[in-house]
N, CA, C and O of each residue as an XYZ file, in Angstrom:
564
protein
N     -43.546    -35.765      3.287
C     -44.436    -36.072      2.191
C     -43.699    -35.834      0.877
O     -43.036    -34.817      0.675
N     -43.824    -36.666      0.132
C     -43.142    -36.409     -1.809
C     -44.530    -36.839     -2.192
O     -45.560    -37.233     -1.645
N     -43.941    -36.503     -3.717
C     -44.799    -36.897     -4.376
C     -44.087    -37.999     -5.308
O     -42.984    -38.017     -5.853
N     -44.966    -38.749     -5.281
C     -44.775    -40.306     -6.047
C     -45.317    -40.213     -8.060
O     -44.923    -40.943     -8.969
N     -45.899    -39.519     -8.097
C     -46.761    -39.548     -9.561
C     -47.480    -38.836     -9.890
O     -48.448    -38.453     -9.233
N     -47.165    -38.474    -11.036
C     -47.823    -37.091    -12.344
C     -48.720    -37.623    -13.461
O     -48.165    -37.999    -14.493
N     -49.807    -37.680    -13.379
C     -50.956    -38.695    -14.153
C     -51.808    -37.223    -14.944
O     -52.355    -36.253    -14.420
N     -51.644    -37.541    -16.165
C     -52.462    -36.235    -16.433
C     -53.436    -36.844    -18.141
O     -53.018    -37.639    -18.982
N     -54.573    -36.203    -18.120
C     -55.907    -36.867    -18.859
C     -56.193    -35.756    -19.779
O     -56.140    -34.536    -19.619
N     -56.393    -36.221    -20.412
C     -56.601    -34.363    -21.798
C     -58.251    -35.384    -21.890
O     -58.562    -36.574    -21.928
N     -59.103    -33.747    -21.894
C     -60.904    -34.251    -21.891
C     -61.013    -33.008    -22.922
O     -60.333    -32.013    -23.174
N     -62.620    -33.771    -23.542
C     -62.487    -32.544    -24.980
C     -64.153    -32.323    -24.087
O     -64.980    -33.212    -23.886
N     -64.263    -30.676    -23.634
C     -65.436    -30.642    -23.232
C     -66.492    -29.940    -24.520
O     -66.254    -28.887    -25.112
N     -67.637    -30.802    -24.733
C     -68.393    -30.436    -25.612
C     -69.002    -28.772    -25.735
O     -69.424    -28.404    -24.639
N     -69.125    -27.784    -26.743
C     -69.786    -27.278    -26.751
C     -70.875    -26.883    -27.808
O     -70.872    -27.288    -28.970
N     -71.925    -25.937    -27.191
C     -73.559    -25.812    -28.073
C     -72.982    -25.391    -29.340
O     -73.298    -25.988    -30.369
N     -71.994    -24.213    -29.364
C     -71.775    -23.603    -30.651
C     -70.095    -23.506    -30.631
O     -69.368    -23.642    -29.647
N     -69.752    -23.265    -31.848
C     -68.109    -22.854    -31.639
C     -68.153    -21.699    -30.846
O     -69.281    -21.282    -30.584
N     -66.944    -20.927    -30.287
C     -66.435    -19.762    -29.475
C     -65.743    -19.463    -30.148
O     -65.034    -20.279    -30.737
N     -65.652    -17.946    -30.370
C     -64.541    -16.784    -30.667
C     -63.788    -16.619    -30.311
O     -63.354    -16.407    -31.443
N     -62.525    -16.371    -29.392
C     -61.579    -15.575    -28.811
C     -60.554    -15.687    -29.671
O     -60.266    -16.342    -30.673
N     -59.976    -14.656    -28.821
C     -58.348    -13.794    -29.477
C     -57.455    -14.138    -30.209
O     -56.613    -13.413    -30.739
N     -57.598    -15.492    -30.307
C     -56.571    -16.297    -31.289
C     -57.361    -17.248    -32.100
O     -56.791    -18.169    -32.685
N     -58.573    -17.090    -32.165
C     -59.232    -18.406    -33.401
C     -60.556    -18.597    -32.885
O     -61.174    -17.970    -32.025
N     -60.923    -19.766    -33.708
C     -62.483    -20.293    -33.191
C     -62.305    -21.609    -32.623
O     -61.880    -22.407    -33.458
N     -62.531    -22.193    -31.236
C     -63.142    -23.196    -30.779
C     -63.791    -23.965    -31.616
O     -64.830    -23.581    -32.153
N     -63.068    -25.576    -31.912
C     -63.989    -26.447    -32.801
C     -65.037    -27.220    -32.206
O     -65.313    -28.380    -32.512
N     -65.789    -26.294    -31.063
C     -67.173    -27.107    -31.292
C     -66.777    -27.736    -29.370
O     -67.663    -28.306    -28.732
N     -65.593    -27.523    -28.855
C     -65.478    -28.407    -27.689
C     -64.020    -27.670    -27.089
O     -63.134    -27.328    -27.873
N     -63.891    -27.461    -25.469
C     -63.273    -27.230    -25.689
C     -61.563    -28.590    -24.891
O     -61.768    -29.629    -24.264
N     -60.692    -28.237    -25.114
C     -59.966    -29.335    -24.928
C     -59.058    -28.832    -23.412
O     -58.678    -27.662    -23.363
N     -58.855    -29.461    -22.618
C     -58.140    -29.655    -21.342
C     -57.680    -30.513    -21.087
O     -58.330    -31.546    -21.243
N     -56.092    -30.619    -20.467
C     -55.510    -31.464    -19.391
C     -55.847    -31.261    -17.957
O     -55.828    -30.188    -17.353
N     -56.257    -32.797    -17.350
C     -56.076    -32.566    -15.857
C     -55.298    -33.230    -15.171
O     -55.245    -34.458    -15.119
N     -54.603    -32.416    -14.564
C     -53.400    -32.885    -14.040
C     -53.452    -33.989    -12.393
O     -54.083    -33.218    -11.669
N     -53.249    -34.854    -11.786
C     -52.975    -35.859    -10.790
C     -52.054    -35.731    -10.250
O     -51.242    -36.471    -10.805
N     -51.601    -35.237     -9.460
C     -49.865    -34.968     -8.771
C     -49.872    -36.072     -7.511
O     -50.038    -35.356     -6.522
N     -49.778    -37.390     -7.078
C     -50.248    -38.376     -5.969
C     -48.546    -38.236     -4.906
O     -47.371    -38.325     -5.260
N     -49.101    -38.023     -3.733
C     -48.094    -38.399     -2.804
C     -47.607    -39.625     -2.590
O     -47.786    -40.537     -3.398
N     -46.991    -39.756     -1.556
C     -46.438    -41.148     -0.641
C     -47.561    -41.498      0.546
O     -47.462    -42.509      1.241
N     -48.673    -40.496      0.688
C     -49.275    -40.491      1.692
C     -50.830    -40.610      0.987
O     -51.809    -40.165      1.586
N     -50.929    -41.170     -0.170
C     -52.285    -41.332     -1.052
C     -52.910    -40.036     -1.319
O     -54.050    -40.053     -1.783
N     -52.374    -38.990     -1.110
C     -53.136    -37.677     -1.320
C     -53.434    -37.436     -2.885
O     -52.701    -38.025     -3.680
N     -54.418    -36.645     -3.360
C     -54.192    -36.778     -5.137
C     -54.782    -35.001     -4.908
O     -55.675    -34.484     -4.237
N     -53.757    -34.503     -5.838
C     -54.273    -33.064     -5.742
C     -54.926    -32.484     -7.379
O     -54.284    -33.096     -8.232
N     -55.597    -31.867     -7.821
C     -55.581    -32.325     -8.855
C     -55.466    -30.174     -9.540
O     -55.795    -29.137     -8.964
N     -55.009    -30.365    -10.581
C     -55.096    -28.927    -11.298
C     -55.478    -29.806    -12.923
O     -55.875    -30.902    -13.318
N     -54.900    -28.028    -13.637
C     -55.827    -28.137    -15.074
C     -55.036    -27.298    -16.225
O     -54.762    -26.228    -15.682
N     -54.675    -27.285    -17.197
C     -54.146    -26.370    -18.284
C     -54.696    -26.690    -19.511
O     -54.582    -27.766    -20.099
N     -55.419    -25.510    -19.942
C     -55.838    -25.568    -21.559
C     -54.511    -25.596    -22.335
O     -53.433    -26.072    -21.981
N     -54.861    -24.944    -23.529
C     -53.774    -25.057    -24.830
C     -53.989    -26.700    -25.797
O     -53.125    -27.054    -26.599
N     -54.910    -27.308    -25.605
C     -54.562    -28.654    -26.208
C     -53.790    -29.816    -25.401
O     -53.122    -29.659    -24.380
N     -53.981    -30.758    -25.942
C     -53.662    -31.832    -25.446
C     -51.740    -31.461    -24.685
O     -50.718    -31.132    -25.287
N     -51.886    -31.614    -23.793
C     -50.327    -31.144    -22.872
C     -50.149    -32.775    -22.197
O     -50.038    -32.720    -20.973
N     -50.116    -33.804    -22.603
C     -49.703    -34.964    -21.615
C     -48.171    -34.926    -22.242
O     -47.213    -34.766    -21.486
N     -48.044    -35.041    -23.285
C     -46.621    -35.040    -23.249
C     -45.490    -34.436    -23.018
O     -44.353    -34.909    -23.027
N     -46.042    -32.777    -22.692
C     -44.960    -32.030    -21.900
C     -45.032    -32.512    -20.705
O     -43.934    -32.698    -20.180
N     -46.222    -32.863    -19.902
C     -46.065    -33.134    -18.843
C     -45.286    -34.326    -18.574
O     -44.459    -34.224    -17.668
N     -45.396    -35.590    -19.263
C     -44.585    -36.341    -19.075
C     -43.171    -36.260    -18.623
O     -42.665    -36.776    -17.627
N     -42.573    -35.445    -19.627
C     -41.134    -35.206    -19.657
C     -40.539    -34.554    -18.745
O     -39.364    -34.589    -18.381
N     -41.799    -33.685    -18.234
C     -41.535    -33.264    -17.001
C     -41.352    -34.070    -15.587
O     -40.481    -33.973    -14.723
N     -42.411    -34.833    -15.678
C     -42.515    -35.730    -14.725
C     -41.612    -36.346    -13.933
O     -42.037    -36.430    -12.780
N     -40.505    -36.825    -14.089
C     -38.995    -37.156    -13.681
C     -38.588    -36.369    -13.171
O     -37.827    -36.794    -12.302
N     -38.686    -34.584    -13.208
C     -37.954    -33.652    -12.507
C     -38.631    -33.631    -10.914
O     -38.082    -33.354     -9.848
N     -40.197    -34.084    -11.234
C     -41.109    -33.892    -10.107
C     -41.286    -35.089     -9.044
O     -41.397    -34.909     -7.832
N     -41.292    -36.052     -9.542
C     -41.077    -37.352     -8.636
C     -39.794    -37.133     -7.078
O     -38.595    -36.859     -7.134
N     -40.547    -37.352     -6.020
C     -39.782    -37.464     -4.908
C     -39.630    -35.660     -4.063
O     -38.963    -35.394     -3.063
N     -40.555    -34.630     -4.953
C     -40.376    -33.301     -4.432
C     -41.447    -33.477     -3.101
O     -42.294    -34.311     -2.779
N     -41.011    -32.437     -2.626
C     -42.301    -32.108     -1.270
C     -42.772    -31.079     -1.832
O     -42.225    -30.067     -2.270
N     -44.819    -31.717     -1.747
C     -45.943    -30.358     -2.332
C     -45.776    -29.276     -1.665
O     -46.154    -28.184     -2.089
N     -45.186    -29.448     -0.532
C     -44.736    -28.099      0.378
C     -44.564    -26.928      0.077
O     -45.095    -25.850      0.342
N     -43.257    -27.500     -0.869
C     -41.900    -26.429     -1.411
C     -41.877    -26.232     -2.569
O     -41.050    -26.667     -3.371
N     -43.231    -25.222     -2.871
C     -43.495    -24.648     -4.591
C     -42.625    -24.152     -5.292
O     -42.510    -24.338     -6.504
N     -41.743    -23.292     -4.424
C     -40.367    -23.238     -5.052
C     -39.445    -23.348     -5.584
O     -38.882    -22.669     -6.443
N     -39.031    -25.008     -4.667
C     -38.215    -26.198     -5.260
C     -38.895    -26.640     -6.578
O     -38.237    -26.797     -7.607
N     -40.860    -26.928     -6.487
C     -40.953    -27.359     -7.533
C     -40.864    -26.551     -8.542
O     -40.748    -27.243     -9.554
N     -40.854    -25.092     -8.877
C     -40.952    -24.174     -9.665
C     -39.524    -24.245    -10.664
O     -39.429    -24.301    -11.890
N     -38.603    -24.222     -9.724
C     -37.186    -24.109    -10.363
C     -36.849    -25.472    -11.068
O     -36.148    -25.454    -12.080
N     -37.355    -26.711    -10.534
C     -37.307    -28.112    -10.882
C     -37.975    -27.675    -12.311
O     -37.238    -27.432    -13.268
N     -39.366    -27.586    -12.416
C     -39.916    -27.473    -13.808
C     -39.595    -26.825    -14.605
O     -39.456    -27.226    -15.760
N     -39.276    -25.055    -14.048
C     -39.358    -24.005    -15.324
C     -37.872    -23.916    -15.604
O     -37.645    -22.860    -16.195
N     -37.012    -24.475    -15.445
C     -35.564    -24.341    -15.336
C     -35.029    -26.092    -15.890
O     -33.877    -26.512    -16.007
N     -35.994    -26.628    -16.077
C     -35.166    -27.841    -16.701
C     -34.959    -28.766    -18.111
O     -34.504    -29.887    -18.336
N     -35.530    -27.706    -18.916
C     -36.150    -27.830    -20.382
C     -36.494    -26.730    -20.733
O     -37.603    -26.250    -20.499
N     -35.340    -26.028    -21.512
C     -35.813    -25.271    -22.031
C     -37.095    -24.802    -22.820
O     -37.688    -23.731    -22.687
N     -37.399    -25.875    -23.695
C     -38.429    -25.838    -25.031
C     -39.553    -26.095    -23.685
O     -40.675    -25.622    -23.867
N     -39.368    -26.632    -22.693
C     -40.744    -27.323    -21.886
C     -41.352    -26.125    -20.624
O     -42.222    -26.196    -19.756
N     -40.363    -25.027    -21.071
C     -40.205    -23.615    -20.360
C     -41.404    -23.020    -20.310
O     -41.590    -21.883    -20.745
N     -42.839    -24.165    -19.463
C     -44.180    -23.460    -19.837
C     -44.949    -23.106    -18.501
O     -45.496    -23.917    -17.754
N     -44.893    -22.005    -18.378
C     -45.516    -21.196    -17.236
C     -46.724    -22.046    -17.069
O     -46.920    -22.721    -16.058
N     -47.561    -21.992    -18.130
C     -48.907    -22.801    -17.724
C     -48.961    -24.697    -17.106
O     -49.737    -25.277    -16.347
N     -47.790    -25.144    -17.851
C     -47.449    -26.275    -17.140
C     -47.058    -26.353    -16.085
O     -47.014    -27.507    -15.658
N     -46.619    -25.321    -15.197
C     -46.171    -24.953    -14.028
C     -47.077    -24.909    -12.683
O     -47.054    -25.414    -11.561
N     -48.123    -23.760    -13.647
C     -49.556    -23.372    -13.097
C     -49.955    -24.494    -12.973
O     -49.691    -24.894    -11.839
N     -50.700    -25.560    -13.836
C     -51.318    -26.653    -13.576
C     -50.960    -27.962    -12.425
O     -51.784    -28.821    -12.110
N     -49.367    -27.872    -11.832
C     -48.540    -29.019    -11.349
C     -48.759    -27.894     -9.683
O     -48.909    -28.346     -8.548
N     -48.710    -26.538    -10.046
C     -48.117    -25.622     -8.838
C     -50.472    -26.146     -8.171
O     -50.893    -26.575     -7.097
N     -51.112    -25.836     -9.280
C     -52.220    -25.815     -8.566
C     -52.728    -26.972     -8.029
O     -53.596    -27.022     -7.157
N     -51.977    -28.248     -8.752
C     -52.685    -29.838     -7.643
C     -51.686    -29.360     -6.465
O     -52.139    -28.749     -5.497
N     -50.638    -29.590     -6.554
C     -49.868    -29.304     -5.100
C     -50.724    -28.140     -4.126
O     -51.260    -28.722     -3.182
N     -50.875    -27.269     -4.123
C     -52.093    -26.594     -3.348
C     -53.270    -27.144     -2.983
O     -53.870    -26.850     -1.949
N     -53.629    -27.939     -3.798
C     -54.700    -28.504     -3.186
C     -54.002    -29.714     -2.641
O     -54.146    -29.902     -1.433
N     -53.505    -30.294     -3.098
C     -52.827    -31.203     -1.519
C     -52.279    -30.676     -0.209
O     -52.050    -31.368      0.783
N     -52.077    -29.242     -0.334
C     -51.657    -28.383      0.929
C     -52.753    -28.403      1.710
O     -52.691    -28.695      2.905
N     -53.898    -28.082      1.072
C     -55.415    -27.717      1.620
C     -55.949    -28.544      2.462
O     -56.358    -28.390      3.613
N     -55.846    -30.498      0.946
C     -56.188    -31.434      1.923
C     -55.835    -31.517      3.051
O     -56.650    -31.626      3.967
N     -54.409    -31.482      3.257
C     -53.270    -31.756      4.326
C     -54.020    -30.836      5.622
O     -54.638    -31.197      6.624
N     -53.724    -29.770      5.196
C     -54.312    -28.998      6.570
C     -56.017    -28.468      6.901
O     -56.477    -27.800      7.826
N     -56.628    -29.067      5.763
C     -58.038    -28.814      6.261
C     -58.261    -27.840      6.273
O     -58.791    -27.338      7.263
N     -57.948    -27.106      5.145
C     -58.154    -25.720      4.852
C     -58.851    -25.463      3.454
O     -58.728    -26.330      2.589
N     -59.512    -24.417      3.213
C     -59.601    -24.164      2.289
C     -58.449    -23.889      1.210
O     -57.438    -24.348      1.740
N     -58.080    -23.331     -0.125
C     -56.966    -23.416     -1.261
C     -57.267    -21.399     -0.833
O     -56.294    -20.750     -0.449
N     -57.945    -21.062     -0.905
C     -58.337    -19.136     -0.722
C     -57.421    -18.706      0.751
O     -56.988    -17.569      0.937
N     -57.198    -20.095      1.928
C     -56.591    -19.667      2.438
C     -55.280    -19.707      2.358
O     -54.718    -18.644      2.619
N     -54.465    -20.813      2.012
C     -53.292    -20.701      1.639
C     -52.623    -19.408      0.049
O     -51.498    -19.229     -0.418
N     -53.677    -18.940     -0.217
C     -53.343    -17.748     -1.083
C     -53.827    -16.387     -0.448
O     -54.067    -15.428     -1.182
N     -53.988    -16.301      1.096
C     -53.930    -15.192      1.862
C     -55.440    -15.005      2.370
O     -55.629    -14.225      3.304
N     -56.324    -15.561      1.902
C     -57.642    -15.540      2.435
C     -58.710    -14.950      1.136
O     -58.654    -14.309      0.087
N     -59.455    -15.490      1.808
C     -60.571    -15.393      0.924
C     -61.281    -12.888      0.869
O     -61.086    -12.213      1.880
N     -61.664    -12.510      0.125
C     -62.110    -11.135      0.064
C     -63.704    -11.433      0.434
O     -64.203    -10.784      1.353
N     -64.509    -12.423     -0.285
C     -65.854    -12.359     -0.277
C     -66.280    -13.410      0.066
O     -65.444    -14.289      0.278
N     -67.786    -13.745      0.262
C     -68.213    -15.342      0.675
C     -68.788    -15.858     -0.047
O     -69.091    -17.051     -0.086
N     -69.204    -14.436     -1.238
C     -70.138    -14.910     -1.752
C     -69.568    -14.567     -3.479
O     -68.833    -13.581     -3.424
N     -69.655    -14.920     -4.467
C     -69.871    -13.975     -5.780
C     -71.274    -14.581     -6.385
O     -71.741    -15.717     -6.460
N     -71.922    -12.685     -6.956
C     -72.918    -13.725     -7.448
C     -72.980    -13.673     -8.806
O     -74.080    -13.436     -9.305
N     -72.061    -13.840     -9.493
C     -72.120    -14.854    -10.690
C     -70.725    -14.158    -11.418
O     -70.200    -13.046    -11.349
N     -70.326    -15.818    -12.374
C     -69.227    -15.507    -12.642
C     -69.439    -16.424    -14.386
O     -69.705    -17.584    -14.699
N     -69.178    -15.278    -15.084
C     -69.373    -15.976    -16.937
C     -67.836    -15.837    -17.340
O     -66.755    -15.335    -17.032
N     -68.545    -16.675    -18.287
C     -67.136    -16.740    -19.437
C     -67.495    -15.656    -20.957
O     -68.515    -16.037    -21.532
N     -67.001    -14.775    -21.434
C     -67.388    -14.086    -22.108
C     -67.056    -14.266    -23.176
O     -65.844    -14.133    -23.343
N     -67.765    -14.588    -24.235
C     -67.626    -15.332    -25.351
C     -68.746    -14.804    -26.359
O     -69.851    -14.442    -25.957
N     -68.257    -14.788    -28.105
C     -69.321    -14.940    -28.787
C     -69.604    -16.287    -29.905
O     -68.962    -16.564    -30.918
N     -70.530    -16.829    -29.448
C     -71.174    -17.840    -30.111
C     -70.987    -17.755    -31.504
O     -71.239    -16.615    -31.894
N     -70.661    -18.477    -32.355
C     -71.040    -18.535    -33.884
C     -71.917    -19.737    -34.159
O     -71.601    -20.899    -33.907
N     -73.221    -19.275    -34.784
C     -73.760    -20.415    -35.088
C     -74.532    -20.256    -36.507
O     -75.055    -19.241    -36.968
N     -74.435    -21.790    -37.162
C     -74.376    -21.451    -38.529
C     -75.665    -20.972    -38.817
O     -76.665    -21.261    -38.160
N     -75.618    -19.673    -40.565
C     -76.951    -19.328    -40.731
C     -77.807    -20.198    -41.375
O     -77.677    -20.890    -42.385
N     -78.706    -20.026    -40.594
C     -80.198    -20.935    -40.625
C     -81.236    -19.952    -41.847
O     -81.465    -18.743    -41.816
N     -81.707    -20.976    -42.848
C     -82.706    -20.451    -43.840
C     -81.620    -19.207    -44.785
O     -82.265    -18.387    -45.438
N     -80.239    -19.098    -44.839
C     -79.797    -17.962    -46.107
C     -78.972    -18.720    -47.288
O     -78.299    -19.744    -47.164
N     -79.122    -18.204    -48.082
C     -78.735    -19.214    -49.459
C     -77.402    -18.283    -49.921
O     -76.739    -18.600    -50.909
């Protein structure tokens, strides 16, 4: 199995109010790439990396990744994080390393919890994003 093609879509997901965190405020939405990694065997695995629009690192990357086996995270690891310096992005890595896992999954009809050693629980019951809302003041002059 290789992989034939790196297709990746930047989506701006809407939100109610801006968000706070550690480095700034959220304008209102927030922005993601999703990444497409397609085999020789029609498989499409798909992952994800925030930071803003990322198609064009990925692009450039793309050439290192064409013809690898999703197999050998390895091979692809050293292919990506080792072949561009400036393009030296862990999270671009993460996003290419996580469709390939899920094409592992498809492949063997497994869950993705098992190929990362198994699952701990069956259940969680609930999982937030922790955030504070800013929303503008209403009725102050």
């Amino acid at each position: 199995m290789k992989i034939v093609d790196l297709r990746a879509r930047t989506v701006a997901i809407p939100t109610t109010a801006q968000l706070r965190h550690n480095t700034g405020v959220h304008p209102g939405y927030f922005v993601r790439t999703i990444v497409e990694v397609v085999t020789d065997e029609g498989i499409t695995g798909l992952g994800e990396v925030g930071g803003g629009d990322q198609r064009a690192a990925l692009a450039k990357l793309k050439p290192r990744l064409i013809g690898l086996d999703p197999f050998r995270l390895e091979t692809v690891k050293l292919k990506l994080l080792r072949s561009i310096y400036y393009l030296s992005n862990a999270r671009l890595y993460a996003a290419v390393e996580m469709a390939c896992l899920d094409i592992q999954g498809k492949v063997l009809g497994r869950p993705m919890s098992d190929l990362l050693g198994g699952s701990v629980r069956t259940k969680i019951p609930m999982i937030a994003y922790l955030y504070l809302a800013i929303r503008p003041s209403v009725g102050r002059g």
